[in-house]
C-alpha positions in Angstrom: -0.3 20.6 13.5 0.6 17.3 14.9 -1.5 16.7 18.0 -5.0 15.7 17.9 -6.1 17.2 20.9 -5.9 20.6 18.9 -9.2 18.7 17.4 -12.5 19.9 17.9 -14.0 16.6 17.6 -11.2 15.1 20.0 -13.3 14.7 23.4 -15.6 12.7 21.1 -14.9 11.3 18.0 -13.1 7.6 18.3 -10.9 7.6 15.7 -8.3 9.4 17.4 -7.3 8.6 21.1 -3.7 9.8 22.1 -2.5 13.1 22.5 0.9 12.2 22.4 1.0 10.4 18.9 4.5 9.3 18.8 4.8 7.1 21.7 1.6 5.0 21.0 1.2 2.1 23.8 1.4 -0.4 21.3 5.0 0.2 20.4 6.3 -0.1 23.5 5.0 -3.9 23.5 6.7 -4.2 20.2 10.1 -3.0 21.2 9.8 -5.2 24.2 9.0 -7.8 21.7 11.8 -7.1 19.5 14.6 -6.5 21.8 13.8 -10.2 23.2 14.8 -11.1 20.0 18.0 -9.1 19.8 16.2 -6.4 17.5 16.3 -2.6 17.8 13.8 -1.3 15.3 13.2 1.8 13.8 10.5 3.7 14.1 8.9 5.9 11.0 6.0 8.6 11.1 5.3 11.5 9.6 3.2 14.5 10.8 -0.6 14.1 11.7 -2.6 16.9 9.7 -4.2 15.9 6.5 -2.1 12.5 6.3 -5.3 9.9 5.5 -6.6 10.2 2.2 -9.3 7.8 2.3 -12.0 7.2 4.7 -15.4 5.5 5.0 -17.8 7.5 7.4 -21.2 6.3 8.0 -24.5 8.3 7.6 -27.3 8.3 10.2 -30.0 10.5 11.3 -27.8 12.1 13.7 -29.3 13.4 17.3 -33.1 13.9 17.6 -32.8 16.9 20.1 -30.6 18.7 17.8 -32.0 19.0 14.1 -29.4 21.3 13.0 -26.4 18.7 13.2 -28.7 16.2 11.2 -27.8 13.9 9.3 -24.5 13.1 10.6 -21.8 12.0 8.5 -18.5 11.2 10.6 -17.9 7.4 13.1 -19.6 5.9 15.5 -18.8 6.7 19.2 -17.3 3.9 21.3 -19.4 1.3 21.8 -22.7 2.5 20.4 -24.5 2.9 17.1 -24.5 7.1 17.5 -22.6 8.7 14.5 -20.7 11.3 15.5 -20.0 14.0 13.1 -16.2 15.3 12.4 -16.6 18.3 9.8 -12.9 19.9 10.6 -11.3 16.7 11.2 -7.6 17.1 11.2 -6.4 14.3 9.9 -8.4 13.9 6.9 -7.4 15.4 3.7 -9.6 18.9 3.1 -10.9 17.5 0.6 -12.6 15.1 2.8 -13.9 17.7 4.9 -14.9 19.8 1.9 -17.1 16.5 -0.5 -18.1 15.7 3.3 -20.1 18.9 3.9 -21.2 19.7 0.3 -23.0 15.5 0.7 -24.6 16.7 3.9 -26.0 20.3 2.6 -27.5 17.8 -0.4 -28.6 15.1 1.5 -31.1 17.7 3.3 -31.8 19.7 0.1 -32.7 16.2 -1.9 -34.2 14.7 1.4 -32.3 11.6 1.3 -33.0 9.2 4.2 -29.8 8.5 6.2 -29.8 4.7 7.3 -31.2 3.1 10.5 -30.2 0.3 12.0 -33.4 -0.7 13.9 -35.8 -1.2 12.1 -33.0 -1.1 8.8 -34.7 1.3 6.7 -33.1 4.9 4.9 -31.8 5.5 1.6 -27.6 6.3 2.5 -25.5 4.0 5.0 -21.5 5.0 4.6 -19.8 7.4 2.2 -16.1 6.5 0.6 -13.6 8.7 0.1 -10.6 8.6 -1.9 -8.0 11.5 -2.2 -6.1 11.7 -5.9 -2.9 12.8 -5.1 -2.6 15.1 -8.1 -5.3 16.7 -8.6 -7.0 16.6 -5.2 -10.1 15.6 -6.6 -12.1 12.5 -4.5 -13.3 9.0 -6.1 -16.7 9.1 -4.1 -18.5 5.5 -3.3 -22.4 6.5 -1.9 -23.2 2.9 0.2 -27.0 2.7 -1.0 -29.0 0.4 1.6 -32.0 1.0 -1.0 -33.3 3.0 -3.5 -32.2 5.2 -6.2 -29.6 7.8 -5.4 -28.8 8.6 -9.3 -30.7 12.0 -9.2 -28.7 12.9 -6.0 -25.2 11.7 -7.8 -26.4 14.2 -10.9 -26.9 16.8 -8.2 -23.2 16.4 -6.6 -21.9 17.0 -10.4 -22.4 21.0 -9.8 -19.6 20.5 -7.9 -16.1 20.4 -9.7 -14.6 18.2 -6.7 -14.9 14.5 -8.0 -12.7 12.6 -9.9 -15.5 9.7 -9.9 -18.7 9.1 -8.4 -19.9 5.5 -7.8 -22.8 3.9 -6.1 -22.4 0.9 -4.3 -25.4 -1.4 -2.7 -25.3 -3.1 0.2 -28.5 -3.7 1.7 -27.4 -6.9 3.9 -27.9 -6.7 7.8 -24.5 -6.5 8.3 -21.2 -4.5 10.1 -20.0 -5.6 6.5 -19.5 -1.0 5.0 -18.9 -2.0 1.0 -21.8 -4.3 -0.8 -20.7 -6.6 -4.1 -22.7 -4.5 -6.7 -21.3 -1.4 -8.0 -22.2 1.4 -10.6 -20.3 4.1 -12.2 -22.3 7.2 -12.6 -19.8 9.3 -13.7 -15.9 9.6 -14.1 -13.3 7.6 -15.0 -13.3 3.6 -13.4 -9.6 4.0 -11.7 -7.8 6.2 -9.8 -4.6 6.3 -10.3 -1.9 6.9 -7.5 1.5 7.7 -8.2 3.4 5.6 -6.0 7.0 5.3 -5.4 7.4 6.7 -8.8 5.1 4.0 -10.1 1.0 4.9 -11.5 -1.2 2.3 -9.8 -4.6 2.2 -10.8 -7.4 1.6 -7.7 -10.9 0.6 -7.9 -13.0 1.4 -5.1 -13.8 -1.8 -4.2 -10.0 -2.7 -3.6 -7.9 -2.1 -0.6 -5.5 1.1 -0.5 -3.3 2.6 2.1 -4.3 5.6 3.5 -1.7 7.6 4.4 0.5 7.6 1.0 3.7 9.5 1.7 4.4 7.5 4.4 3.7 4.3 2.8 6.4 4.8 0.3 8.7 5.5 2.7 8.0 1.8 3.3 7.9 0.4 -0.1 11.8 2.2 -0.5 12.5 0.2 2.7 11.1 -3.6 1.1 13.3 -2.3 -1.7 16.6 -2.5 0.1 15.7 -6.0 1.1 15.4 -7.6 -2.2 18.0 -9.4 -3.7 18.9 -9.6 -7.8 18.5 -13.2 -7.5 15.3 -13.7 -6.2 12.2 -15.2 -7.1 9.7 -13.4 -5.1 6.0 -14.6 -4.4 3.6 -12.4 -3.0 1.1 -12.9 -1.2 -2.2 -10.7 0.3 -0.6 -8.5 -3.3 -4.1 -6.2 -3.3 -2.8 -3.8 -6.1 0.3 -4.8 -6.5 2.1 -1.9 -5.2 5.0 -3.7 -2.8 5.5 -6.0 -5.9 5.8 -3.5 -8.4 8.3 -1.2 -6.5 10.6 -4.4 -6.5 10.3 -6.3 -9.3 13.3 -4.3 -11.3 15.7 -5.7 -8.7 14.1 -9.3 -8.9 14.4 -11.8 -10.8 11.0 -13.4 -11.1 7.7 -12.0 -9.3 4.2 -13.8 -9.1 1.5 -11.9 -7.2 -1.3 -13.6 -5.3 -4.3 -11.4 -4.4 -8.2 -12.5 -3.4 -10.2 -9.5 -3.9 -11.5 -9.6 -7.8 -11.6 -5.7 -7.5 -7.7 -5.7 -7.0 -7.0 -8.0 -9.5 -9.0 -5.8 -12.2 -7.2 -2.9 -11.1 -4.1 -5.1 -11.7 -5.3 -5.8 -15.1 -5.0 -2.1 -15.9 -1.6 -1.5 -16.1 -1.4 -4.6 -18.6 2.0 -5.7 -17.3 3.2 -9.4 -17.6 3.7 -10.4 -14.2 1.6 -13.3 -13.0 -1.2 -12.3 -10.8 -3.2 -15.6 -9.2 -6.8 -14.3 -8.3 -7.0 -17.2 -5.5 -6.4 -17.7 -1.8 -2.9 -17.6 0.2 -3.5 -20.9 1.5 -3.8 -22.2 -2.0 -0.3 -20.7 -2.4 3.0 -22.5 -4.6 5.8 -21.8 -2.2 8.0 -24.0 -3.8 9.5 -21.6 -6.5 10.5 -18.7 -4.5 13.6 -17.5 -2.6 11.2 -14.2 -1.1 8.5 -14.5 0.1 6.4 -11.1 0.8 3.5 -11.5 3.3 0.8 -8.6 4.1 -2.0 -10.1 5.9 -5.5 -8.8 6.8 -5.5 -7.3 10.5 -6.2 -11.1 11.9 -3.0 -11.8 10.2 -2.1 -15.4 8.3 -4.2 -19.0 8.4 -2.4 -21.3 11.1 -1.9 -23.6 8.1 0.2 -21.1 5.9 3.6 -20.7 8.0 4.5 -24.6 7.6 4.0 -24.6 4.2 6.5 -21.5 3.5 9.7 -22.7 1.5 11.8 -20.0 0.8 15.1 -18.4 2.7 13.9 -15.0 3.6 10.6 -13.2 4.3 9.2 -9.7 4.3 6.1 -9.5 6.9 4.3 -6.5 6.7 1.6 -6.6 8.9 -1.5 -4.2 10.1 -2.1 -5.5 13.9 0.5 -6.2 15.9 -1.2 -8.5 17.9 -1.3 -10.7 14.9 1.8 -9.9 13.8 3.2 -11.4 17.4 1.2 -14.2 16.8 2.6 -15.2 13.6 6.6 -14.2 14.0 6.5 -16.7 17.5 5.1 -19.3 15.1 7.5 -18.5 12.5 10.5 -18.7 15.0 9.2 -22.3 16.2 9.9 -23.1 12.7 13.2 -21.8 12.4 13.1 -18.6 11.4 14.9 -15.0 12.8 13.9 -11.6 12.4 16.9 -9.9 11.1 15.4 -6.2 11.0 11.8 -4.4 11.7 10.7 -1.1 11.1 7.4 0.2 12.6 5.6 2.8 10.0 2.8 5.4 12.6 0.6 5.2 9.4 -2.6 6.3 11.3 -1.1 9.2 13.6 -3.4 9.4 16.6 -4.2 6.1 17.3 -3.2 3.0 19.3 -2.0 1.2 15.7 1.3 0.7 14.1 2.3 -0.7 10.9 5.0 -3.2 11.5 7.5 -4.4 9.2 9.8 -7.4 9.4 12.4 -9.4 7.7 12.8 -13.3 8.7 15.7 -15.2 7.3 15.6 -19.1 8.0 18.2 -20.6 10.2 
């Protein structure tokens, strides 16, 4: 099934907004981008059922004038604090659906407080979901505002659906979902996620691509672009995925990654590649012929494109608006986009997945 409207929750839910999925509006600005520059990129995608395994949906009291829908469990409407419920969403994994509705049936039976914003008060505030590949079974985060919610994690263990179940608290006034403190309650610490024929282990606290089959269609892409030659640096690495589906054509990788969660993931696979727990703007570029970028959504620090000594560079980039940004501040500089590829790795929505290669003039 690969249109959205066939949804129930379409009219309402706002995390899908096109019906006609493969002609999102933000593509047509990047081809008009790209063609400016000489550049006719491809364009990747990749169904629309069940693609995203993983999601964060927020808990709240749901509607007052209907008990029976409460709590909901889903995203908020557009522009308001209302949580809309999505029990048969399309896109998620069933999985999803499934741990979603079993946490709802046991919120009411436990009497678990869903969170409110004004005053903040409740137990629950967002629920975490990550698919395993393999098995199907879900790494489970429960975002605690306050309280304990280890009774209610023993509860969930009747059901044989998790791989792990974690609690995490975050009991800040803030848009901020995921808190700093984390416990285990049950399972194994990592997930791993067969990648591009590669196991990558994931802590829940670091970043992961949702839609999986399509993201390897993109690492097998980055792999074409590296040469045997190359020192590669890496920069915004998370896991280490991109690196690790390139560095048996390269000939020296060093991975740079903020978020201590992805770096002890890293750690896991106990393989001797330098990985720099630090900032990009604190970044070496002067030993590398490669340098692969791939940004947060507000894309790279002004400061970071002068700084950039290498020959050729792979962009991969989560908001194109950014991405624009960046590549017109990279050809100031002297740089050319050689080849782009856009990746629809959230099928129903406005977004894109862009990826570039700049070679220096």
């Amino acid at each position: 099934m690969n249109n959205p409207s066939h949804c129930p929750h379409f009219s309402h839910c706002s995390g899908c907004e096109l019906t006609d999925i493969y002609n999102p509006p933000v593509w047509k600005e990047a081809l008009a981008f790209f063609r400016e520059e000489g550049i006719e990129p491809d364009f990747v995608h990749e169904g629309f059922s069940q693609t995203r395994l993983k999601a964060k949906l927020a808990v709240r009291p749901g509607p007052e004038t209907k008990p029976e829908t409460r709590p909901a469990i889903g995203l908020f409407k557009k522009n308001t604090h209302e949580v809309f419920s999505i029990p048969n969403c399309l896109v998620h994994h069933s999985a999803i659906n499934r741990a979603a509705l079993i946490i709802k049936e046991e919120i009411v039976i436990h009497n678990i407080l869903p969170y409110r914003e004004n005053p903040p008060s409740g137990t629950l505030r967002y629920i975490q979901f990550f698919v395993d590949r393999a098995s199907g079974r879900i790494q489970l985060v429960l975002v605690a505002n306050h309280g304990d919610l280890i009774p209610f994690c023993k509860a969930l263990l009747k059901h044989d659906l998790w791989h792990s179940i974690w609690i995490n608290e975050q009991s800040d006034q803030t848009n901020r979902i995921l808190g700093n403190t984390w416990k285990l309650i049950y399972g194994e610490p990592f997930l791993w996620q067969t990648l591009n024929g590669i196991s990558i282990p994931f802590h829940p606290g670091a970043f992961s691509q949702t839609h999986l089959p399509l993201f390897e269609k993109m690492l097998k892409k980055i792999e074409t672009w590296v040469h045997p030659e190359d020192r590669v640096l890496e920069l915004y690495a998370g896991v280490g995925a991109i690196g690790l589906s390139i560095r048996h054509k390269a000939k020296q990788l060093t991975l740079l990654e903020n978020n201590p969660f992805a770096h002890l993931s890293f750690q896991q696979m106990k393989i001797d590649i330098p990985y720099l727990c630090i900032d990009a703007k604190s970044a070496d570029f002067s030993n590398c012929d490669l340098l692969i970028i791939d940004p947060p959504r507000k894309g790279l620090d002004k400061e970071i494109a002068p700084k950039i000594d290498a020959s050729r560079l792979i962009y991969v980039s989560c908001g194109f608006e950014s991405f624009k940004r960046d590549a017109k501040q990279l050809l100031s500089l002297g740089w050319k986009i050689k080849e782009a590829t856009g990746y629809l790795l959230f099928p129903g929505t406005n977004h894109v997945e862009t990826l570039a290669l700049f070679e220096k003039t």
